[in-house]
SEGU-171921 format. One line per field, with one value per residue: residue in one letter; x, y, z of N, C-alpha, C in turn; residue number from 1. Coordinates in steps of 0.1 Angstrom, whole numbers. Example, Ala and Ser with C-alpha at 12.3 -4.5 7.8 and 13.67 -1.06 7.14 Angstrom:
residues 2
residuo: [a_s] .
n_X: [132_128] .
n_Y: [-57_-22] .
n_Z: [78_71] .
ca_X: [123_137] .
ca_Y: [-45_-11] .
ca_Z: [78_71] .
c_X: [132_129] .
c_Y: [-33_0] .
c_Z: [78_79] .
num: [1_2] .
This chain:
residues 141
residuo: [x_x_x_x_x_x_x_x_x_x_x_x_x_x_x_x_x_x_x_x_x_x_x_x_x_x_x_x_x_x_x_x_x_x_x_x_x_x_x_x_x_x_x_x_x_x_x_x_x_x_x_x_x_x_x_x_x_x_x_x_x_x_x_x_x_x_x_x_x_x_x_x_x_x_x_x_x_x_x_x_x_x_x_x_x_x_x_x_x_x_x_x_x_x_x_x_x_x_x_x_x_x_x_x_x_x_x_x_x_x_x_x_x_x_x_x_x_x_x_x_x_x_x_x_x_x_x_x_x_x_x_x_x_x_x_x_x_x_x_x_x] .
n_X: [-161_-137_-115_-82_-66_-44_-26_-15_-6_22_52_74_68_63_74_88_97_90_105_83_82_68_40_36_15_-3_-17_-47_-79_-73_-47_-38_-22_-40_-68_-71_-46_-28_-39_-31_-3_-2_-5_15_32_23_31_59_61_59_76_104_93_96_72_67_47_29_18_0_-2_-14_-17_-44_-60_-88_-99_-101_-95_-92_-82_-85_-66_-52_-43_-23_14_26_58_68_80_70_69_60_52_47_36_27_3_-24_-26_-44_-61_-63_-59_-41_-37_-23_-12_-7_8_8_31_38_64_66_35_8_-8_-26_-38_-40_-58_-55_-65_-57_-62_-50_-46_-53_-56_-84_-97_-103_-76_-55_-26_3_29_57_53_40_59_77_63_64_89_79_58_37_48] .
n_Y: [117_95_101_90_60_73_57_46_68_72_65_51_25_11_-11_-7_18_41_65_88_102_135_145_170_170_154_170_182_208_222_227_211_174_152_128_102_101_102_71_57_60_48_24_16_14_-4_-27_-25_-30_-59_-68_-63_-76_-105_-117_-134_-148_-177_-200_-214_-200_-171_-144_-117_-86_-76_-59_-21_3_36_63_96_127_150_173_171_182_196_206_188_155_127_98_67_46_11_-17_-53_-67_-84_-115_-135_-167_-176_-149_-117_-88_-53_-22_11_43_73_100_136_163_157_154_136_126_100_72_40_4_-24_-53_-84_-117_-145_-168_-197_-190_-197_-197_-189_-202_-220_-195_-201_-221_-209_-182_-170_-172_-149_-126_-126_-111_-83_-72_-49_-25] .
n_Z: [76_97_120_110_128_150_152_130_118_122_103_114_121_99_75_50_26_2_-24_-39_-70_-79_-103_-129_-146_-129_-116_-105_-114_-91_-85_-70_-61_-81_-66_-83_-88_-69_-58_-78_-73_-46_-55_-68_-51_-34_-57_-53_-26_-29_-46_-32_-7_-22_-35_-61_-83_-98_-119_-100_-77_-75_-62_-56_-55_-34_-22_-17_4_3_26_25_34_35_6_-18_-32_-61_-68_-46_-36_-25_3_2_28_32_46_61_71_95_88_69_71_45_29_35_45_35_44_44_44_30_28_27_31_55_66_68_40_30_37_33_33_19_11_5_-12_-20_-46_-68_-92_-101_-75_-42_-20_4_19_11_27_26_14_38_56_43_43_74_84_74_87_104_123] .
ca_X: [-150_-134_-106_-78_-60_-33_-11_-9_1_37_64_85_57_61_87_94_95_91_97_76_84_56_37_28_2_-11_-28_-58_-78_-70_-36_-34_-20_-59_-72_-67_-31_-27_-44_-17_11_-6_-11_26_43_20_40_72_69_60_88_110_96_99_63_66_34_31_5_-5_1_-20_-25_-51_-62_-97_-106_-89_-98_-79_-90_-74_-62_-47_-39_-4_14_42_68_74_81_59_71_50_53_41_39_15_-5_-33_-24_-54_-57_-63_-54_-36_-38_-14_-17_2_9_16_34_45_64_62_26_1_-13_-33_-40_-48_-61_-56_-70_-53_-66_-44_-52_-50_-63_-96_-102_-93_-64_-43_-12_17_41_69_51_35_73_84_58_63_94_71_48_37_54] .
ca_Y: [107_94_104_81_58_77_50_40_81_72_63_42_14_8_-19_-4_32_44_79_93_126_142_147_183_161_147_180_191_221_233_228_195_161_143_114_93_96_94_60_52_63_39_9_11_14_-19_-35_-24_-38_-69_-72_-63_-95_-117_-123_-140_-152_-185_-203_-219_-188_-158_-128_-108_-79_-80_-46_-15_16_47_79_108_134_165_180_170_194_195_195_183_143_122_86_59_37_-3_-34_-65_-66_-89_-123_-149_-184_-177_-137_-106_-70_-43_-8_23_56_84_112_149_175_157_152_125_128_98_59_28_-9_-34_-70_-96_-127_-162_-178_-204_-186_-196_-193_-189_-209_-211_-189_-210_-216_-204_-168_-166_-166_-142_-122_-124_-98_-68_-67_-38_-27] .
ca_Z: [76_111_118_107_141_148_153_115_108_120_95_118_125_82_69_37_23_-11_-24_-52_-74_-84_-122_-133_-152_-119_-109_-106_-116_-77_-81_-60_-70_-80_-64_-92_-89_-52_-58_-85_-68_-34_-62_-69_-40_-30_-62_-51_-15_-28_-53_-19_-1_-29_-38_-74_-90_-108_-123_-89_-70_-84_-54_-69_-44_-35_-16_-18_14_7_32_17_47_29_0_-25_-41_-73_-70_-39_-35_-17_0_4_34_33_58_58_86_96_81_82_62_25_27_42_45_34_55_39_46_23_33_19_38_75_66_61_25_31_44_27_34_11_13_-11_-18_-25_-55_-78_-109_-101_-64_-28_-14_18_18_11_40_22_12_48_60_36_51_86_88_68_92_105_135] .
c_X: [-145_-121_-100_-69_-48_-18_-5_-7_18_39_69_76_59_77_94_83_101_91_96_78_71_54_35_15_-7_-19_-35_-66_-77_-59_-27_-31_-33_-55_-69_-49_-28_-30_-34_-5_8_-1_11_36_36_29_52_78_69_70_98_108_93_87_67_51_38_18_-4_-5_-3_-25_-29_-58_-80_-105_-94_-99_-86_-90_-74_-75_-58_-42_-19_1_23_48_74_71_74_67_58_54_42_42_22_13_-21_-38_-31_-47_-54_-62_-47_-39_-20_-17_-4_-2_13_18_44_47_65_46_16_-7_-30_-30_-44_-50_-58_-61_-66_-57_-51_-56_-51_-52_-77_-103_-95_-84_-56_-26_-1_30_51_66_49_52_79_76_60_73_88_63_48_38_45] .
c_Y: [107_96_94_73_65_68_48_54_81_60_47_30_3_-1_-13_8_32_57_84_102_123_143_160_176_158_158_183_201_230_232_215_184_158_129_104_87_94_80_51_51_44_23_6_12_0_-31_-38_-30_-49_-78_-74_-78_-105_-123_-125_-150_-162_-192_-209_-211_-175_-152_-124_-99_-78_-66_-40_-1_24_60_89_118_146_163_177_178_189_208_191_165_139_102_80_45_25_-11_-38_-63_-75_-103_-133_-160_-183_-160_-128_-96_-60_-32_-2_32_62_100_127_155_163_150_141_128_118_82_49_12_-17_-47_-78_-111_-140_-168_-185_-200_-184_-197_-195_-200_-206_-205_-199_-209_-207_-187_-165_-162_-158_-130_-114_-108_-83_-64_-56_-36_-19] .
c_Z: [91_109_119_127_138_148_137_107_114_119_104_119_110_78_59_32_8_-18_-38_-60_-79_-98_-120_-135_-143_-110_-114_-111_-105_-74_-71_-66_-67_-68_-71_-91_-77_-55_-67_-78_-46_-43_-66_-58_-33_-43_-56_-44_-19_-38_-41_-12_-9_-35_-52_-72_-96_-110_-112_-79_-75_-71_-65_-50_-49_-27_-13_-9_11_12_30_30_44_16_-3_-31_-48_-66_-60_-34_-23_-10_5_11_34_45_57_71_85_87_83_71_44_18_36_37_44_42_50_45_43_31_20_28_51_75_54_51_24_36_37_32_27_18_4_-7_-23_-32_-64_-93_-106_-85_-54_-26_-4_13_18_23_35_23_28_58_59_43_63_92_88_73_99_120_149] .
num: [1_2_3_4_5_6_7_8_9_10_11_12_13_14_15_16_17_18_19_20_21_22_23_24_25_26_27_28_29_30_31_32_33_34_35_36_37_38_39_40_41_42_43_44_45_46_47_48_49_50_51_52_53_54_55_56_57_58_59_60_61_62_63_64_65_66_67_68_69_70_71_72_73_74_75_76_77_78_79_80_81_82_83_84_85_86_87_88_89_90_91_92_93_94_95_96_97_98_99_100_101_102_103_104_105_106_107_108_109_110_111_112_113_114_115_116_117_118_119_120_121_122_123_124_125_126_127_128_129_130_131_132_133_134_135_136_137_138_139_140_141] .
C-alpha cells in the first residue's frame, strides 16, 4: 500500500467533524475495532455531512455513491472514541468526491474516497446549481 498524501492526514483541512464511540461488538478476535465497522462508522459520518449541507433527495435528485476507497492506516481500539472528519472535494459535471479522515488518539485510523453520482433514478445528471452551491463552502480546505 502507498503511503497515504500527507496532506489529507490533517484535521483542519476537513469542514465537518464527527465523533464516534466505540462498539465492544465492533471488535475483532485481535482486539481491534474490524474493518467492517471502520467502513460503517466512514458510511455514516458521509450521511451525517450531508444532512449538515442540506443535501435532500427527491424523486428527480437521487445521489447514489458510485465508488467507495478506504486505506486503513492503524489499528482502533474500545473504548476509545474515534471522530470522523468530511469535505467534498473535486466537483465535476454530473458528480463529486468526498475525502475523510478518521482519527483515534491524535492518530490517523484511516482515509477514504468516495465518488457520488447525480441522478435521476435512472441515470447520470448534472449537479443542480442549487446543490453545487451548497457544496461549495464544504470543500476541502
Amino acid at each position: 500500500m502507498a503511503k497515504p498524501d500527507p496532506a489529507l492526514l490533517d484535521p483542519a483541512r476537513y469542514t465537518f467533524a464527527h465523533e464516534v464511540t466505540t462498539r465492544f461488538a465492533d471488535l475483532d478476535p485481535n482486539d481491534h475495532i474490524n474493518n467492517v465497522a471502520i467502513a460503517a462508522v466512514l458510511e455514516d459520518g458521509r450521511v451525517r455531512f450531508n444532512v449538515q449541507v442540506g443535501l435532500k433527495r427527491t424523486e428527480t435528485f437521487r445521489p447514489m455513491v458510485a465508488s467507495v476507497g478506504i486505506e486503513y492506516l492503524a489499528q482502533a481500539h474500545f473504548p476509545q472514541s474515534m471522530t470522523c472528519h468530511v469535505a467534498a472535494c473535486e466537483i465535476g459535471r454530473s458528480s463529486w468526491q468526498m475525502q475523510q479522515l478518521l482519527m483515534q488518539d491524535r492518530r490517523a485510523v484511516a482515509t477514504c474516497r468516495t465518488v457520488v453520482v447525480c441522478t435521476n433514478g435512472e441515470s447520470a445528471m448534472p449537479i443542480p446549481g442549487e446543490f453545487r452551491s451548497l457544496l461549495q463552502p464544504w470543500l476541502l480546505k
